[in-house]
VEXDREN-2710 file (C-alpha; in Angstrom, 1 decimal):
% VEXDREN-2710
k/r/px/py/pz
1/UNK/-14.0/-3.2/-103.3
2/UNK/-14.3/0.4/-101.7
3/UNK/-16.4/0.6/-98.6
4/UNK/-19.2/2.7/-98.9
5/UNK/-19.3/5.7/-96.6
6/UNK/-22.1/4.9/-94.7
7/UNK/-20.2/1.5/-94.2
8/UNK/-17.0/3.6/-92.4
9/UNK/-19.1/6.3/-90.6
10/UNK/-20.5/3.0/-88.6
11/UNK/-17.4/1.5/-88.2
12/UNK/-16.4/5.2/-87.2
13/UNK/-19.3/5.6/-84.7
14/UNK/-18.2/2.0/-83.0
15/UNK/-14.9/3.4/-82.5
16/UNK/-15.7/6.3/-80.8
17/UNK/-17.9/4.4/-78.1
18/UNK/-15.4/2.1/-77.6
19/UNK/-13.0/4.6/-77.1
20/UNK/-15.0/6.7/-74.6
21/UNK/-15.3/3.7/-72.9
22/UNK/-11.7/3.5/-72.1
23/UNK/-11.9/6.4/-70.5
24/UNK/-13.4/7.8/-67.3
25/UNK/-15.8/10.5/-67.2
26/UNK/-13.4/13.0/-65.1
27/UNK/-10.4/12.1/-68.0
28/UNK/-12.9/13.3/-70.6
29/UNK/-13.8/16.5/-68.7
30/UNK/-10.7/17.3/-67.9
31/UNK/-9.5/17.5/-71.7
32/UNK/-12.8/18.3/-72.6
33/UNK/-13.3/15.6/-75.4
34/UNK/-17.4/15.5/-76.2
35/UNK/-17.6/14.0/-79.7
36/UNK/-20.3/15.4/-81.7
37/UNK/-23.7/13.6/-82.8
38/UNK/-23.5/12.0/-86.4
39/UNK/-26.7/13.4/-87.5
40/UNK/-25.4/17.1/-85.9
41/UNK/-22.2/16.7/-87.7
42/UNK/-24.3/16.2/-90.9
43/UNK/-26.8/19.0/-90.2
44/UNK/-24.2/21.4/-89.9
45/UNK/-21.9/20.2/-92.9
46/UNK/-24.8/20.3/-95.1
47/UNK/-25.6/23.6/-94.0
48/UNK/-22.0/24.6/-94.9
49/UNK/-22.8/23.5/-98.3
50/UNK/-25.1/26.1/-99.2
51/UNK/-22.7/29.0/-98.3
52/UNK/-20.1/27.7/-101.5
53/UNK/-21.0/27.8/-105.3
54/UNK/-21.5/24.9/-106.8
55/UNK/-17.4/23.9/-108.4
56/UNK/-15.4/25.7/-105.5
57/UNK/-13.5/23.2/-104.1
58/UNK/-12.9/22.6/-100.2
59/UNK/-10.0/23.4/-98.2
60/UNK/-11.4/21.9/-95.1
61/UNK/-9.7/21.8/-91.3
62/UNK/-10.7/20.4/-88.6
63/UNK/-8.1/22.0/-85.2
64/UNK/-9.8/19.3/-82.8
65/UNK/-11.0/16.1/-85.2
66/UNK/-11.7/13.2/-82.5
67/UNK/-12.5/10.1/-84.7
68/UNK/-13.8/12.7/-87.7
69/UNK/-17.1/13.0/-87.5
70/UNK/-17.5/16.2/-89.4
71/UNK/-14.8/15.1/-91.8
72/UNK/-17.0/11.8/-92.4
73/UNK/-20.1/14.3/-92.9
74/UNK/-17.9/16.6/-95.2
75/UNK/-17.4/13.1/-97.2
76/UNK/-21.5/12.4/-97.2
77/UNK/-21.9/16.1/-98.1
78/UNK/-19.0/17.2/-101.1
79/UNK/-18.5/15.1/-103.8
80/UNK/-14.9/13.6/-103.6
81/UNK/-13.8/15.9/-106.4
82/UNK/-14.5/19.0/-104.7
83/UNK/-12.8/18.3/-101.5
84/UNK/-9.0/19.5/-102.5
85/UNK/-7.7/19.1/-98.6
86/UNK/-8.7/17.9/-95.5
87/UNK/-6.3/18.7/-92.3
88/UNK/-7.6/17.5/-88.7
89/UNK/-5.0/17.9/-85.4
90/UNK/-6.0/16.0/-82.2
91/UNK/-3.5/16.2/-79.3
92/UNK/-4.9/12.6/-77.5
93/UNK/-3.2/9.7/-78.9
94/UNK/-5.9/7.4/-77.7
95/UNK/-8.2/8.8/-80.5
96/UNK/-6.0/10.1/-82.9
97/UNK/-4.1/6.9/-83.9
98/UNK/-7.1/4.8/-84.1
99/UNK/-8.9/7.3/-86.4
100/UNK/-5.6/7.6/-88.4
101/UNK/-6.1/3.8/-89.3
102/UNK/-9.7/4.5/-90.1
103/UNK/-8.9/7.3/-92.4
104/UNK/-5.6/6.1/-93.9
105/UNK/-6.8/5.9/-97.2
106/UNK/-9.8/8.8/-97.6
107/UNK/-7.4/11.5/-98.1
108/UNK/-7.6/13.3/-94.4
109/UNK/-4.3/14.1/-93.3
110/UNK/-4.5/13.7/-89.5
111/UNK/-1.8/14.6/-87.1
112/UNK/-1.1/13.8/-83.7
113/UNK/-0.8/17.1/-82.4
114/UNK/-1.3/20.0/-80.3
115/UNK/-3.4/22.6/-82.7
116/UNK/-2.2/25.7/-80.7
117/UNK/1.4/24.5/-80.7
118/UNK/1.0/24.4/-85.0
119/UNK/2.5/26.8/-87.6
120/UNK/-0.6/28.7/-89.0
121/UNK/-1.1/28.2/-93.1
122/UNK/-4.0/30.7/-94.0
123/UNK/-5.4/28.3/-97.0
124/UNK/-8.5/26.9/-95.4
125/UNK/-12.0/27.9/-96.8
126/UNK/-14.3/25.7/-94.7
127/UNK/-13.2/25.1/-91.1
128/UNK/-15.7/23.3/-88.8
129/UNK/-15.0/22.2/-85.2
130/UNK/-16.2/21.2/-81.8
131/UNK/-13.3/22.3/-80.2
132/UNK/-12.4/20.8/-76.7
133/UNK/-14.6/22.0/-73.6
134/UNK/-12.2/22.7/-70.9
135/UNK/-12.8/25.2/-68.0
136/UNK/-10.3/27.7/-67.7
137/UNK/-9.2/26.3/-63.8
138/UNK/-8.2/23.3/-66.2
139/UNK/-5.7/25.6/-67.6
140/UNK/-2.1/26.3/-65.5
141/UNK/-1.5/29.8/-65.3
142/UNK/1.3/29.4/-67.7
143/UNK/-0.7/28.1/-70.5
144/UNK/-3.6/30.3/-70.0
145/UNK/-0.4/33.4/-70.7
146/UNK/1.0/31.5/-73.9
147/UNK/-2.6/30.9/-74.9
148/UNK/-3.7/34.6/-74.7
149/UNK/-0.7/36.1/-76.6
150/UNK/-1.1/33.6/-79.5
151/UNK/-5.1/34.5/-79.6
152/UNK/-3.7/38.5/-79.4
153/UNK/-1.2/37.7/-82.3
154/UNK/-3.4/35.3/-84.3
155/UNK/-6.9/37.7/-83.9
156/UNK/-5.9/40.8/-82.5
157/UNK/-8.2/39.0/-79.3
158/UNK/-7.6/39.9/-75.8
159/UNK/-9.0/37.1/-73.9
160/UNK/-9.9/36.4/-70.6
161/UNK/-8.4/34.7/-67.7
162/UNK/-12.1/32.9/-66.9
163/UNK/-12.5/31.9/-70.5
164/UNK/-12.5/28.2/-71.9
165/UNK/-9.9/26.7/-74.4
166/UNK/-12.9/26.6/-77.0
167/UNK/-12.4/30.3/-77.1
168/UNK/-8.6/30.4/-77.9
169/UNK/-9.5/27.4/-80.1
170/UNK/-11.4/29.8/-82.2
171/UNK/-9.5/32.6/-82.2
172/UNK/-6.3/31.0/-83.1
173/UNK/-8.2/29.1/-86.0
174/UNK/-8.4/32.5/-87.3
175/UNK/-4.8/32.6/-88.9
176/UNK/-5.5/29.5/-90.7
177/UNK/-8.8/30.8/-92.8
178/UNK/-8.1/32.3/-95.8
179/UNK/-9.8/35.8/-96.8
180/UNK/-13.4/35.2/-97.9
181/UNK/-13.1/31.5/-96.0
182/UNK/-16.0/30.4/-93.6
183/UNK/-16.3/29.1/-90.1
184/UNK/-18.7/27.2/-88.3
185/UNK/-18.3/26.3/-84.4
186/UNK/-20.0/24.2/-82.5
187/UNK/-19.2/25.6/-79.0
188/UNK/-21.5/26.1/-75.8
189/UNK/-23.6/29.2/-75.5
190/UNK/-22.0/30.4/-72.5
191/UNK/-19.9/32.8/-74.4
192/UNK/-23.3/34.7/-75.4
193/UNK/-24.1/36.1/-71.7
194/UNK/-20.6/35.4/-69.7
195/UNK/-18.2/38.8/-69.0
196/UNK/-15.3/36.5/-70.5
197/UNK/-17.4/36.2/-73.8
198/UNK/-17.3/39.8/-74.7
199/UNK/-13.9/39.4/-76.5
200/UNK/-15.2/36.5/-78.3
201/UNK/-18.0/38.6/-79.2
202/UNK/-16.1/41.8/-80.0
203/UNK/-14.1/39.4/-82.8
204/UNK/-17.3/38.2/-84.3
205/UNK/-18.5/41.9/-84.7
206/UNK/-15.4/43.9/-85.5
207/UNK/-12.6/41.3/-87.6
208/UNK/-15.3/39.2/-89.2
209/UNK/-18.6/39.1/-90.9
210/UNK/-20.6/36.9/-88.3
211/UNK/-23.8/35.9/-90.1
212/UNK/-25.8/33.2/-88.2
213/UNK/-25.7/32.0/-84.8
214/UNK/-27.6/28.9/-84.2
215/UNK/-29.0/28.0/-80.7
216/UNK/-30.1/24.6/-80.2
217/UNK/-33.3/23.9/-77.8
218/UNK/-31.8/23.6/-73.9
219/UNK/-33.7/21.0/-73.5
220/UNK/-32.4/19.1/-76.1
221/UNK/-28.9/18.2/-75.1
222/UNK/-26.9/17.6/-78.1
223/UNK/-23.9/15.7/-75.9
224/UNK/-25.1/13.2/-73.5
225/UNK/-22.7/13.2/-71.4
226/UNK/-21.9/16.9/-70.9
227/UNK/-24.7/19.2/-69.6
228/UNK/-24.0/22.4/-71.8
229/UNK/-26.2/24.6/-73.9
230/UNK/-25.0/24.5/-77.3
231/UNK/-24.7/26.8/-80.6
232/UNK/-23.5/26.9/-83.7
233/UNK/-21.7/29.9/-85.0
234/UNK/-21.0/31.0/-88.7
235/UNK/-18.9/33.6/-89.9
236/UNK/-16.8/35.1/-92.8
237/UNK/-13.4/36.2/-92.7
238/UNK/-14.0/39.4/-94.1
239/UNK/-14.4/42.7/-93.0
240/UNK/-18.2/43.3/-91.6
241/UNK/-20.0/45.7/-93.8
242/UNK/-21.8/48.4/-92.2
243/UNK/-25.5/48.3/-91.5
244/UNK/-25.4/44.0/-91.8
245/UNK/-28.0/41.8/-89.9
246/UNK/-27.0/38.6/-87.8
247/UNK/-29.6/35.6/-88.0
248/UNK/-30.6/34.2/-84.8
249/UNK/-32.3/31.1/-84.7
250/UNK/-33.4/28.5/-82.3
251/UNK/-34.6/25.1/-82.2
252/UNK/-34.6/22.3/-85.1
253/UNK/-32.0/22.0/-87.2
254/UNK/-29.7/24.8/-89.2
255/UNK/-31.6/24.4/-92.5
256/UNK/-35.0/24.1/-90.5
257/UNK/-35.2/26.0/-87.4
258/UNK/-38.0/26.3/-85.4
259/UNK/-37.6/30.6/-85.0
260/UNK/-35.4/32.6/-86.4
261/UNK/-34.8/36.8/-86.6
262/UNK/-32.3/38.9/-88.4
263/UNK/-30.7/41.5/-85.5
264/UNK/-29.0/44.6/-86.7
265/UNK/-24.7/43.7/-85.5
266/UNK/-25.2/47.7/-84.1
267/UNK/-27.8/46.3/-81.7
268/UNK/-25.7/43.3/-80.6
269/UNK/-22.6/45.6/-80.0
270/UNK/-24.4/47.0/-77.2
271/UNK/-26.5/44.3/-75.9
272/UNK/-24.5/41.8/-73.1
273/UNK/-27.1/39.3/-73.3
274/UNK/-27.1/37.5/-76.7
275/UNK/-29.4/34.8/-76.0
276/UNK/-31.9/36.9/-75.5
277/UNK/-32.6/36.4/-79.7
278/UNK/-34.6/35.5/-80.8
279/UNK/-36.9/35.2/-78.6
280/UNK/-36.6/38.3/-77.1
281/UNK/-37.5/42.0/-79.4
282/UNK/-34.6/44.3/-79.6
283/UNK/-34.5/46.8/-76.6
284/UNK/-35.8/49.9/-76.9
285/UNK/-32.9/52.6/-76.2
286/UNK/-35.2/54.6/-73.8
287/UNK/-34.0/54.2/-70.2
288/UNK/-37.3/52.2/-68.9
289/UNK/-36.9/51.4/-65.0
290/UNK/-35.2/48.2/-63.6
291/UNK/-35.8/46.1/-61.0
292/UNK/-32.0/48.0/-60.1
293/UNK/-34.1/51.3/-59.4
294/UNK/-36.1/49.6/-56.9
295/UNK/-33.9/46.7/-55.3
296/UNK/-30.4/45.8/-54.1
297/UNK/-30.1/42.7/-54.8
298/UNK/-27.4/40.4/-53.5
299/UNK/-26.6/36.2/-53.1
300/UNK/-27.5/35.0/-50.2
301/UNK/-24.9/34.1/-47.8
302/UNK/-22.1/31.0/-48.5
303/UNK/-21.7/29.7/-45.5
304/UNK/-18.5/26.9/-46.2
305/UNK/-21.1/23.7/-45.4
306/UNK/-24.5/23.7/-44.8
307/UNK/-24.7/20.5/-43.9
308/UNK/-22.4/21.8/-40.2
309/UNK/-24.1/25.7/-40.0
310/UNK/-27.0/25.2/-40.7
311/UNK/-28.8/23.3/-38.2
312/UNK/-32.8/22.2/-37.6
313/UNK/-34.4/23.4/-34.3
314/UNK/-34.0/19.8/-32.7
315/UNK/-30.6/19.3/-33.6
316/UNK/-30.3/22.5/-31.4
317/UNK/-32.0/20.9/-28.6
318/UNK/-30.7/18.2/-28.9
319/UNK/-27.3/19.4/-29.0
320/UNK/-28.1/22.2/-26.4
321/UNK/-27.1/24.9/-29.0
322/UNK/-27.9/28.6/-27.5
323/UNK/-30.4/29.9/-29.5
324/UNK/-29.1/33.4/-28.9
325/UNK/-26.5/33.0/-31.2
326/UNK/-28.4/31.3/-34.5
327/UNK/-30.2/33.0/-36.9
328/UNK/-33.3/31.4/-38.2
329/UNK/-32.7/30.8/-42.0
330/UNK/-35.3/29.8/-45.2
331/UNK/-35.1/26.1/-46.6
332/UNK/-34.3/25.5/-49.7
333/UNK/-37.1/26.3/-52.6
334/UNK/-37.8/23.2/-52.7
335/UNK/-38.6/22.3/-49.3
336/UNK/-40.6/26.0/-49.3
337/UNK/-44.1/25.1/-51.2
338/UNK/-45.3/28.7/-50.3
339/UNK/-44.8/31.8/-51.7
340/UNK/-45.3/33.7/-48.6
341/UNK/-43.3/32.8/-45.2
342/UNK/-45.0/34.4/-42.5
343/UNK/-44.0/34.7/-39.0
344/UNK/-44.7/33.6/-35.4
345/UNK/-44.6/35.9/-32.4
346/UNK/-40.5/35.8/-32.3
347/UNK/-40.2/36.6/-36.2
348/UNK/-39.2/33.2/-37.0
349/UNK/-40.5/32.0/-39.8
350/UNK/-43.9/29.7/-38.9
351/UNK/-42.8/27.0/-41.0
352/UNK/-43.2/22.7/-39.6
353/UNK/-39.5/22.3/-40.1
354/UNK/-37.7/25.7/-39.4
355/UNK/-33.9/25.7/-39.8
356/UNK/-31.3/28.1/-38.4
357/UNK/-27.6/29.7/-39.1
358/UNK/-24.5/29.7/-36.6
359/UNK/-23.3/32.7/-36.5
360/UNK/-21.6/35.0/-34.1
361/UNK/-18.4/36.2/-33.5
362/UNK/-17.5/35.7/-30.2
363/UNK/-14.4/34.6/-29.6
364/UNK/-13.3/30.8/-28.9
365/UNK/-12.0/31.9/-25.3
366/UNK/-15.8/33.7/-24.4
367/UNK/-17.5/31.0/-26.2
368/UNK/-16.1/28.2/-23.8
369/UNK/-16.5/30.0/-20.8
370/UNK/-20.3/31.3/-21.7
371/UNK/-21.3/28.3/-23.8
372/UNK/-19.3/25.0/-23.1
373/UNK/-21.9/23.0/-25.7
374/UNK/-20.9/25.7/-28.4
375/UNK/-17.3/25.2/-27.6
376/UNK/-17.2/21.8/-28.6
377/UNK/-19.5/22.2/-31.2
378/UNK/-16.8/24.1/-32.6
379/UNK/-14.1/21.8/-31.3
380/UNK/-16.0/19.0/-33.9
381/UNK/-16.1/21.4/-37.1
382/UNK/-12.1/22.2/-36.7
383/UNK/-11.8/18.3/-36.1
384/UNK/-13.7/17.9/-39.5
385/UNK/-11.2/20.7/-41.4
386/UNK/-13.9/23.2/-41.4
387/UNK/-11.9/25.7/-40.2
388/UNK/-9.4/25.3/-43.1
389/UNK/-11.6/25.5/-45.7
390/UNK/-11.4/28.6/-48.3
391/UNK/-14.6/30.4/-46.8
392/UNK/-14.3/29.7/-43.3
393/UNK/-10.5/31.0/-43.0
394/UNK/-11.3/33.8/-44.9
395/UNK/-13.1/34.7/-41.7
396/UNK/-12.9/36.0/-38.4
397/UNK/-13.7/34.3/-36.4
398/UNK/-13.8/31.1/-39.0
399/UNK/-17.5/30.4/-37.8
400/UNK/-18.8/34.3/-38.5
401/UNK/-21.3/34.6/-41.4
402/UNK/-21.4/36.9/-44.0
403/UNK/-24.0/39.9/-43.0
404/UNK/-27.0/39.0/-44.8
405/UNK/-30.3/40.7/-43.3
406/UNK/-33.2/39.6/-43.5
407/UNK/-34.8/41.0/-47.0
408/UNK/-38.3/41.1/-48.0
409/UNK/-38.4/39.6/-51.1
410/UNK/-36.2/37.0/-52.3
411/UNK/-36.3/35.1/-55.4
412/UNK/-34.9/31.4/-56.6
413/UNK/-31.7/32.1/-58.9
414/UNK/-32.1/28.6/-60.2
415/UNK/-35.0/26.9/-62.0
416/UNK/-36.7/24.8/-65.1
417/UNK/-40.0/25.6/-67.3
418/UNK/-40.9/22.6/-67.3
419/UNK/-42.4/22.1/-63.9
420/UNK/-45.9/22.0/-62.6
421/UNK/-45.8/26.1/-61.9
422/UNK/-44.7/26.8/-65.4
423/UNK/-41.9/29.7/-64.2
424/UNK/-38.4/29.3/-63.7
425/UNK/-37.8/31.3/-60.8
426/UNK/-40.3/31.8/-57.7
427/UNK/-40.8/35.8/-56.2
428/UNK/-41.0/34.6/-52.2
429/UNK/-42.4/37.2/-49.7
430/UNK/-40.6/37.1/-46.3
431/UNK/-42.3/38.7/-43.6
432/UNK/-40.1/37.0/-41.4
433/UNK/-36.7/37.7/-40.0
434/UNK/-35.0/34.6/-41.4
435/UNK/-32.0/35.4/-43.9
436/UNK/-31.3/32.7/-46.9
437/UNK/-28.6/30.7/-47.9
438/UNK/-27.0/31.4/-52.1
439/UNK/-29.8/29.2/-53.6
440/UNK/-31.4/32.5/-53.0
441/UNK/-31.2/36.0/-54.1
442/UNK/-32.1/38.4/-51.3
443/UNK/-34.4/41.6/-52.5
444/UNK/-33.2/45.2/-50.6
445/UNK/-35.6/48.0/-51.4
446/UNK/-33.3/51.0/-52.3
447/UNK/-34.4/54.4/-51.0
448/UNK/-37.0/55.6/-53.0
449/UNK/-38.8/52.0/-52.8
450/UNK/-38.1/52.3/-48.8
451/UNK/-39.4/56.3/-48.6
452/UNK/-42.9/54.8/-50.6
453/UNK/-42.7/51.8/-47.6
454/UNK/-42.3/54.2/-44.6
455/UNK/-45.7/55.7/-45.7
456/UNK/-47.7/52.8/-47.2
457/UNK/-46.0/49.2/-45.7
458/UNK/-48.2/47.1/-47.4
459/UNK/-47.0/48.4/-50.8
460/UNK/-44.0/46.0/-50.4
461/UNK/-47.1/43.0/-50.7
462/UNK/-48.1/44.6/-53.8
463/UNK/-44.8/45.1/-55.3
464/UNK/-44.5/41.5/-54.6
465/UNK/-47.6/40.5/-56.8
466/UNK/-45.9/42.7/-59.7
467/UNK/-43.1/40.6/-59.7
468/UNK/-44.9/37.3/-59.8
469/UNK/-47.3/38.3/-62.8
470/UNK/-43.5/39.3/-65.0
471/UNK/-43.6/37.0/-67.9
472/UNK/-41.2/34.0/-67.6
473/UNK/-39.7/35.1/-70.9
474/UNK/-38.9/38.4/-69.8
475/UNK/-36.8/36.8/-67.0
476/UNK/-35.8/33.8/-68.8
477/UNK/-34.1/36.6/-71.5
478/UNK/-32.0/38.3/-68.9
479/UNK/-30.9/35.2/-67.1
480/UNK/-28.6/32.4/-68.8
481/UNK/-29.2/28.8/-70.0
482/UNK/-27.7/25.3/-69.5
483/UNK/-28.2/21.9/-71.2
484/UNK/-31.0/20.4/-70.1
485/UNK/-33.3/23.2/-70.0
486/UNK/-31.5/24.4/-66.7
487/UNK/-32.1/28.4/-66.1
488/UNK/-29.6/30.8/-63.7
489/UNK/-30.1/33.9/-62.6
490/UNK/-28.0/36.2/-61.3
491/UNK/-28.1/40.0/-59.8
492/UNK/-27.0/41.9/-62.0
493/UNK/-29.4/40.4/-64.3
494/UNK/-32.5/40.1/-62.1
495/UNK/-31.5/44.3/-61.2
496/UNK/-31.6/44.3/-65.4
497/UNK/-35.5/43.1/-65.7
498/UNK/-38.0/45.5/-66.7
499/UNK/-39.6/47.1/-63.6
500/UNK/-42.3/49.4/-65.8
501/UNK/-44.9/48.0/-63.5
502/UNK/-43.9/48.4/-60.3
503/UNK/-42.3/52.3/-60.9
504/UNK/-46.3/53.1/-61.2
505/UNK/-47.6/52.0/-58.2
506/UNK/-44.3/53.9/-56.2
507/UNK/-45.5/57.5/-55.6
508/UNK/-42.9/60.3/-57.2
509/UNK/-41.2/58.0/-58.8
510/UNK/-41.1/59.8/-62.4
511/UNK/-40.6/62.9/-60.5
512/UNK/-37.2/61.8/-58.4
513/UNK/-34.5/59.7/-59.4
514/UNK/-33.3/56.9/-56.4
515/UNK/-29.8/57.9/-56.7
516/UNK/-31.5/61.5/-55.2
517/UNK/-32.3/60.4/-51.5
518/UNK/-29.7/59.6/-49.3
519/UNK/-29.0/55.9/-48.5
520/UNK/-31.6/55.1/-46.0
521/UNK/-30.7/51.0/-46.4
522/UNK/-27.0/51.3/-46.8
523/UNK/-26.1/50.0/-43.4
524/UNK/-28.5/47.4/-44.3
525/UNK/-27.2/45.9/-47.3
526/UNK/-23.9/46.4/-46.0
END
């Protein structure tokens, strides 16, 4: 008597834990192997279902099959007559002869094999993955080569050297669909926002007809075990046709999302930040002022360990540290409850705890001679490796800092909606002369901001209420997005956010363009 298929796709789901349990966390990273949801796999099959008539029968592949969850879904989805073919590669033995068992007599034709070392056949009509996730500094440089000229030869795709193997995955996939055949993969959002992604983006607009892009909620993780923002991405092989829309959706499932809009593919060709939609409206092509016009802004420093340069002021006491040659330095956000450091009589920030940098660049010889406790101080961090480290031997001396002034305005590059302020990032005033570490971006007013400042300094304090009444959205759509609801900023995108509000309060502004004063701060950011 035949098992049923909900009978196998529990025996199938067994496997798969038992499996992952064989293996450490780091071995899955490494290769990358995150095996989709059951209900996802379904979701997304039966969504597939509605792009085919009625008798066309399925050609179905699968470059990256694990234990075959999407061809178990195909199974639950298309009646047995209608599925012709069913081809699935997986490179790791440790699943792929275990699933061959399971499968041995359903008519999926598994191989043990790498999918980018295959022959392309360009017969498939449905191809569905969840290709590995593997970072490209996974990748030896020799691979990443023979990987990029089989993507150029398979897609006519240059892709990056940052990029992940999920983009060659689908790129290469490519020569395997047949003309009118769809795609649907399940691959993190990263691709959306990231400067590797713009190839991957230029194929979906310019070699196919990409028609929905799914984007599930960030704060629903759809793989437990890896902390990446996921979407779904359909497309055609066909040519696009001019003037088509892209669906954007967000939230719920494929058939049901929770919001959805249809953006023009002209729109996304010049738009970097895709998951933006659809959420976001469509930009206006006016040139409306940036936060760019207003602000340098740059990381704060990287110092090569915290935990050594950075020091608290009774560790400098206590070590009989010269103050002369430390730089006081802002907590983290989350020791800073404020908004506003201010300052004591020295500039130093009039904080309970007040931390402060290392830095000078003396040299070794002056430094034992003028400050003995330095000297071994040092003597300790080259004992330790410090010195050795990428950062610190990238310098000179090893223990000199990056030049960081103290800026004005900084703002938190990393944050959640979901906490009791109900914003992501934090706009800090700094009206002390403490600089901040990279958990921070640091705020520079460029010279037309600075020429409005010379004449009216507590304009900066305004400016600063501006920036903490921007709507979370609008920031939230420049920045990016991880699993688990995580939200990164960085400059270029901060510089990118609407600054309407603030170019109104800064006198001549719509008279005189910033790039028309000379650069008063230059030395400064520098």
């Amino acid at each position: 008597m035949l098992e049923t298929l909900d009978t196998i796709e529990i025996q199938r789901i067994a496997l798969q834990a038992g499996l992952d349990a064989r293996k450490t966390q780091s071995e899955r990273n490494r290769l990358g192997q995150f095996a989709t949801p059951s209900a996802l796999a379904l979701d997304i099959l039966r969504y597939s279902a509605a792009l085919f008539s009625g008798e066309e029968r399925m050609r179905f592949l699968d470059p990256a099959v694990g234990t075959g969850a999407f061809f178990s879904a195909l199974r639950s989805v298309f009646p047995a007559e209608r599925i012709e073919e069913a081809l699935g590669f997986e490179i790791d033995p440790h699943y792929g002869e275990p699933s061959s068992q399971l499968w041995e007599q359903s008519g999926l034709s598994l191989r043990i094999a790498d999918f980018t070392q295959e022959k392309a056949s360009p017969r498939f009509n449905l191809i569905v993955c969840n290709p590995p996730y593997v970072r490209h500094h996974h990748l030896q440089n020799g691979e990443k080569k023979r990987l990029q000229m089989l993507a150029y030869v398979a897609s006519d795709t240059k892709i990056g050297g940052l990029a992940g193997l999920y983009c060659y995955f689908l790129c290469l996939a490519h020569a395997w669909m047949e003309k009118g055949g769809v795609a649907g993969w399940l691959i993190p959002s990263e691709f959306m926002d990231v400067n590797y992604g713009q190839a991957i983006k230029r194929y979906l607009l310019e070699r196919v007809t990409l028609f929905h892009i799914h984007r599930f909620d960030p704060n629903d993780v759809q793989f437990s075990d890896a902390l990446v923002s996921s979407v779904v991405v359909w497309f055609r092989n066909t040519p696009p046709p001019e003037d088509h829309e892209v669906m954007f959706s967000l939230g719920g499932s494929l058939l049901a999302p929770n919001l959805s809009r249809s953006i023009p593919a002209k729109v996304l060709a010049d738009e970097s930040k895709w998951t933006r939609f659809p959420l976001a409206d469509i930009r206006s092509r006016t040139s409306s002022p940036t936060l760019s016009d207003f602000f340098d802004i740059k990381r704060g420093l990287a110092t090569g360990d915290n935990d050594y340069f950075i020091l608290s002021e009774k560790d400098l006491v206590r070590r009989g540290l010269p103050m002369e040659i430390c730089k006081p330095i802002l907590p983290s956000p989350r020791h800073l409850s404020e908004d506003e450091v201010r300052a004591d009589k020295d500039g130093n920030p009039a904080l309970k705890h007040r931390l402060f940098l290392l830095d000078t660049r003396l040299g070794e010889g002056e430094i034992q001679s003028r400050f003995p406790s330095l000297w071994r101080y040092l003597e300790e961090g080259k004992a330790r490796g410090l010195h050795e480290r990428y950062l610190c031997r990238h310098r000179s001396p090893w223990y000199a800092q990056e030049n960081r002034p103290p800026a004005p305005i900084v703002c938190t590059y990393l944050g959640r909606l979901n906490t009791k302020r109900g914003r992501p990032f934090r706009f800090i005033f700094n009206a002390s002369r403490a600089t901040v570490a990279n958990v921070y971006l640091a705020m520079y007013p460029r010279p037309i901001l600075g020429l409005a400042l010379a004449r009216d300094p507590n304009l900066i304090r305004h400016v600063w209420q501006i920036l903490n009444e921007i709507a979370p959205d609008q920031l939230l759509g420049e920045g990016r997005v991880y699993g688990g609801g995580l939200h990164k900023l960085e400059p270029r995108e901060l510089a990118n956010v609407d600054a309407s509000a603030i170019a109104e309060v800064v006198p001549g502004f719509r008279k005189m363009k910033p790039t028309d004063q000379p650069d008063m701060f230059g030395a400064l950011r520098r």
